[in-house]
C-alpha positions as a Markdown table, in Angstrom:
| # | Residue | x | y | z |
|---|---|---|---|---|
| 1 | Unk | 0.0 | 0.0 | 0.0 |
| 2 | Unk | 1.3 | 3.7 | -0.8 |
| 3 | Unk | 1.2 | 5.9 | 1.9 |
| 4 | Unk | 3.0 | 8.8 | 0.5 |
| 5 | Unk | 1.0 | 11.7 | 0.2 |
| 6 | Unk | -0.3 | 13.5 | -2.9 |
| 7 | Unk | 1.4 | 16.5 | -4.4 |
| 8 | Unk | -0.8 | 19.2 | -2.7 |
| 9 | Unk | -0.6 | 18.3 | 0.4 |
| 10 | Unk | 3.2 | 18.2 | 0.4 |
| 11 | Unk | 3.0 | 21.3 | -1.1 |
| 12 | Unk | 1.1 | 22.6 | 2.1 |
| 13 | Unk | 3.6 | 21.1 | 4.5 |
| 14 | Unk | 6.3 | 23.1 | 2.7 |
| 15 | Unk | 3.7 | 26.4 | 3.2 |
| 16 | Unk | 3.4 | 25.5 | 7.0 |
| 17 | Unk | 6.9 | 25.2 | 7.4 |
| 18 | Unk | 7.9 | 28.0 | 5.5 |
| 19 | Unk | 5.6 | 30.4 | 7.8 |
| 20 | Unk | 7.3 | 28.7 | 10.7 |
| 21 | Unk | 10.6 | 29.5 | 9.3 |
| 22 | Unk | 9.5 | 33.3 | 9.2 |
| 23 | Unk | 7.8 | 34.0 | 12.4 |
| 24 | Unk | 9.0 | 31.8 | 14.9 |
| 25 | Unk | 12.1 | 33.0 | 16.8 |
| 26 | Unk | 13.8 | 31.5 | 20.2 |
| 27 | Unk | 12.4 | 34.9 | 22.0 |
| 28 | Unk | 8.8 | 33.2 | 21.4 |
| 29 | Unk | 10.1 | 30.4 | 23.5 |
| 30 | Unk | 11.2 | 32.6 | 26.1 |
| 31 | Unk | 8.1 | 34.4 | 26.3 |
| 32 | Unk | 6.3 | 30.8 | 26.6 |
| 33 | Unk | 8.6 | 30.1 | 29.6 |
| 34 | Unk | 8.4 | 33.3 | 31.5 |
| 35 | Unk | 4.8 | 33.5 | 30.9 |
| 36 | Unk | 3.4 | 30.7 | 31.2 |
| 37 | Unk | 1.7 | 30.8 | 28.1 |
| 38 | Unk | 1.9 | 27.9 | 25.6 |
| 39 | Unk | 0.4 | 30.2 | 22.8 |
| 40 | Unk | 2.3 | 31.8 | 20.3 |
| 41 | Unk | -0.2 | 34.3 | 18.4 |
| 42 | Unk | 2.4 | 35.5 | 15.5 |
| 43 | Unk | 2.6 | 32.4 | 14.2 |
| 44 | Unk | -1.0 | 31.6 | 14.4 |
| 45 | Unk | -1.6 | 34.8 | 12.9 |
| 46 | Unk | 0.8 | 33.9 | 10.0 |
| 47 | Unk | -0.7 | 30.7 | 9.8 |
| 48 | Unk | -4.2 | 32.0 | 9.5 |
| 49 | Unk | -3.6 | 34.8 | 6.8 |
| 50 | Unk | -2.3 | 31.8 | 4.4 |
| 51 | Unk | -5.5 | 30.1 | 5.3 |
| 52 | Unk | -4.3 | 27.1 | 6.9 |
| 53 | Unk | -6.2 | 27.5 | 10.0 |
| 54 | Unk | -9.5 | 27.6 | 7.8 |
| 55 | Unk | -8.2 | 24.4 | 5.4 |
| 56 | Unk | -7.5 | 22.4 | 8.9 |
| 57 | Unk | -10.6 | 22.4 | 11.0 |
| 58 | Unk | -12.8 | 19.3 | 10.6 |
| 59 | Unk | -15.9 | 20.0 | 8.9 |
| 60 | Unk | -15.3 | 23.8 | 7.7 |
| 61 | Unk | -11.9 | 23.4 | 5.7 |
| 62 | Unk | -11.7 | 22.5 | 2.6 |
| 63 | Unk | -8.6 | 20.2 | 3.1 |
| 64 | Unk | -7.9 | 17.1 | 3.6 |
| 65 | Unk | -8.0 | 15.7 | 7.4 |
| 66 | Unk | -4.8 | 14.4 | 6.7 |
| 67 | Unk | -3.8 | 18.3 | 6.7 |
| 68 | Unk | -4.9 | 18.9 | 10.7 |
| 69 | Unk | -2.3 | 16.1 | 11.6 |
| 70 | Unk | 0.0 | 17.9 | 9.5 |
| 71 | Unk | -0.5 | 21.2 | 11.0 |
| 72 | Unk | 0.2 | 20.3 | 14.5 |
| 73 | Unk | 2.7 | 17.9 | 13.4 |
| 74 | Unk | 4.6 | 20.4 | 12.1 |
| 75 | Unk | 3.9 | 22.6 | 15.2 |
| 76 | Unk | 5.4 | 20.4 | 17.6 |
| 77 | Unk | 8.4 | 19.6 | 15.4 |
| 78 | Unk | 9.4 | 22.7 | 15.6 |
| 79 | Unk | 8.3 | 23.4 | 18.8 |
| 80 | Unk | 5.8 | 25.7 | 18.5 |
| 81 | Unk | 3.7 | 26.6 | 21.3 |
| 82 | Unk | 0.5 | 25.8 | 20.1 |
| 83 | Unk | -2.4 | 24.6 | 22.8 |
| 84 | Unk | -4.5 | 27.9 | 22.0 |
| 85 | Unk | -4.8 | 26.8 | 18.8 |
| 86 | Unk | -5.7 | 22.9 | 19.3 |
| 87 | Unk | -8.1 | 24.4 | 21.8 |
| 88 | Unk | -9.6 | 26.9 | 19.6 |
| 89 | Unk | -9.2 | 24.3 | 16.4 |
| 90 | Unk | -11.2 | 21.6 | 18.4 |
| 91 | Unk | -14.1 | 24.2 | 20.0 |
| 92 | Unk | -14.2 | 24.9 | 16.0 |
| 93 | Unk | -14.7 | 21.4 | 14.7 |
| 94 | Unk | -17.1 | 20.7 | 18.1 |
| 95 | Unk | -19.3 | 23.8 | 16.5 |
| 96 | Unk | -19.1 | 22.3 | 13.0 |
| 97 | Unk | -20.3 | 19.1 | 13.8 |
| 98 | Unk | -22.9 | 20.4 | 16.1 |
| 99 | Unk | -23.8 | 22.1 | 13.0 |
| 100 | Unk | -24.4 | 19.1 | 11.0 |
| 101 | Unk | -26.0 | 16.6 | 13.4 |
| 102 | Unk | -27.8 | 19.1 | 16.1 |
| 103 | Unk | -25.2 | 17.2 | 19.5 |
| 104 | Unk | -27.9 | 17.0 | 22.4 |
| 105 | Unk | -27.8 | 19.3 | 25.0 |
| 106 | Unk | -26.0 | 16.7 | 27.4 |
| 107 | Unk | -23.4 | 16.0 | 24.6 |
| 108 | Unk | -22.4 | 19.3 | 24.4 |
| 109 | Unk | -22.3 | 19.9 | 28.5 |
| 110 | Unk | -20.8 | 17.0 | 28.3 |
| 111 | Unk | -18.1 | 18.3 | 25.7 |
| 112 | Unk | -17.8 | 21.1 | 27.6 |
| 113 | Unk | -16.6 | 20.2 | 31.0 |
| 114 | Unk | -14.4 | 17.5 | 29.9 |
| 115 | Unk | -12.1 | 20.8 | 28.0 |
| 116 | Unk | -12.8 | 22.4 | 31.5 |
| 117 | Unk | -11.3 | 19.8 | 33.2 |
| 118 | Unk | -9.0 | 19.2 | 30.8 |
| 119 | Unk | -7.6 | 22.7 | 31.0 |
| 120 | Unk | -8.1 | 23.0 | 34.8 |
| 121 | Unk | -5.9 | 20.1 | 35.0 |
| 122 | Unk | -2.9 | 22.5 | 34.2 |
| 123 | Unk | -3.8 | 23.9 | 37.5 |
| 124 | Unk | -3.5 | 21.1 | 39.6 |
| 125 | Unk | -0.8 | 21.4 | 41.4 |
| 126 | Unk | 1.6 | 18.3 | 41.6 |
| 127 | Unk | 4.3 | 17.6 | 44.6 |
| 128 | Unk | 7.6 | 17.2 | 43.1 |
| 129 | Unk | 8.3 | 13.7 | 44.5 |
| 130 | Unk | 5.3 | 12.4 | 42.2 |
| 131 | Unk | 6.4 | 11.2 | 39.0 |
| 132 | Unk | 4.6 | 13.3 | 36.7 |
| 133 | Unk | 4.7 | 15.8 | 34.8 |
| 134 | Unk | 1.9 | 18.9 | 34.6 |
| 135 | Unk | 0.9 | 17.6 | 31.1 |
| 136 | Unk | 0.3 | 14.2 | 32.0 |
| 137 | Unk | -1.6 | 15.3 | 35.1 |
| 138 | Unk | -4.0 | 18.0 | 33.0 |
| 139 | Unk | -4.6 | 15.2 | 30.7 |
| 140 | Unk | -5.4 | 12.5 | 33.5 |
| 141 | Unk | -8.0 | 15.0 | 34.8 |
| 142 | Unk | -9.9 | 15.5 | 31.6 |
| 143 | Unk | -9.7 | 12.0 | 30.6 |
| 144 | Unk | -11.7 | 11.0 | 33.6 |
| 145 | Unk | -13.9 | 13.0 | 33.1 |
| 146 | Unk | -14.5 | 11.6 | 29.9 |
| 147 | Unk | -14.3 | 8.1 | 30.6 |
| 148 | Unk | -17.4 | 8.3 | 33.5 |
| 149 | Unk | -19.1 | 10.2 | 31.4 |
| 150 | Unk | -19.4 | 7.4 | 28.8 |
């Protein structure tokens, strides 16, 4: 089976990593570590005024979903702070499908306090002697959400 991809869409990993290569510098890093912030909004902003934003999200691009891997493949390669994004990238496909198929009132509580939790978990504070980072504990906390609520 051929699993390369087709000529487009390598075209538009050479687009996302040529606006990476433009607007992300080590001082964006810095920022990310003295804020506390794992957002960087120049290269989102770069990233959107190519239209790869738009072409990414599930339901409303016009891409393929192959290209939303891609993106935030690309992303962490590079080591872009990028959780604003997913966030906002998933809240967008969440409203596009809910667009389509009318989500029930429950799903969409439901939806919504597991990416409360989820982000809440960042919160949590950890002792040092546990072995674990804040990551893995903000995802722990979402997830079981999500599991008893199935």
């Amino acid at each position: 089976m051929d699993f390369s991809l087709s000529p487009e869409v390598e075209a538009h990993r050479q687009t996302i990593r040529r606006i990476i290569r433009e607007t992300f510098t080590p001082a964006m890093v810095e920022r990310q570590h003295t804020t506390g912030t794992f957002d960087c909004p120049e290269v989102v902003d770069a990233l959107a005024a190519e239209g790869v934003i738009e072409r990414a999200i599930p339901g409303l691009g016009k891409g393929d979903p192959i290209e939303l891997w891609m993106l935030f493949n690309e992303l962490e390669k590079a080591a872009v702070p990028h959780d604003a994004l997913a966030i906002s990238v998933m809240i967008a496909g969440v409203v596009a499908l809910h667009m389509r198929v009318r989500l029930s009132a429950g799903a969409l509580w439901a939806l919504s306090v597991w990416g409360a939790l989820h982000m809440a978990g960042g919160l949590v504070h950890v002792p040092e002697s546990w072995p674990i980072t804040w990551k893995s504990s903000n995802v722990a906390l979402g997830s079981s959400f999500r599991f008893f609520s199935c």
